[in-house]
C-alpha positions, -999 to +999 in steps of 0.1 A: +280+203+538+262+238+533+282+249+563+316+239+543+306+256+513+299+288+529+329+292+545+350+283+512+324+309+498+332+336+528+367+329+529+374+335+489+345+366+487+363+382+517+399+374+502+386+389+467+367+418+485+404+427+502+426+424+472+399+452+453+394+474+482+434+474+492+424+459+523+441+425+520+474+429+538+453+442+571+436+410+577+440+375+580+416+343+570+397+344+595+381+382+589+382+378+551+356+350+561+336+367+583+338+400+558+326+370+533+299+358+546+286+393+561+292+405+525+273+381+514+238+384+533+246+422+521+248+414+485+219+388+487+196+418+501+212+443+474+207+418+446+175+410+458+159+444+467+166+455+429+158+418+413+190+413+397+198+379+386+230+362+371+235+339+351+239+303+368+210+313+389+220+305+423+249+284+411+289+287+429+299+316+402+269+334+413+272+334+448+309+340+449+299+373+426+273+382+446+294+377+483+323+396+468+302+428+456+286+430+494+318+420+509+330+450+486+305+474+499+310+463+536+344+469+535+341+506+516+314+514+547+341+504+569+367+526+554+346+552+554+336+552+588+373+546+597+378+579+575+353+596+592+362+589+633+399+593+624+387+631+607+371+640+638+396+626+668+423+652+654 
């Protein structure tokens, strides 16, 4: 069952992640889950390493919040080491 619910976590973090950082029409399902559930170990460690806490306290809502905002950050590293390769090839 935990297996389930991370995936429908991964798969709507990544999907939310996507739509913010104009990313969403570049990938399918299957990356927005793995950009998901990436994002969300990253977002777990972020939230952790500054002890921020929600509100539900480990709840759906919080973990969705808290997979989107690494999935968010994952995918602006991305971009900007995409930006910075591209720079340098020309």
């Amino acid at each position: 069952m935990l297996l389930i619910i991370t995936i429908i976590i991964g798969a709507l973090a990544g999907w939310f992640a996507s739509m913010i950082m104009k990313t969403d029409n570049k990938q399918g399902l299957f990356l927005d889950i793995v950009v998901g559930i990436i994002g969300s170990s990253i977002g777990h460690w972020v939230f952790n390493k500054f002890s921020i806490h929600l509100f539900n306290n480990g709840g759906f809502i919080d973990n969705l919040i808290v997979a989107t905002i690494g999935a968010c950050i994952l995918l602006g590293l991305i971009k900007l080491f995409q930006s910075l390769f591209s720079s340098k090839s020309r």
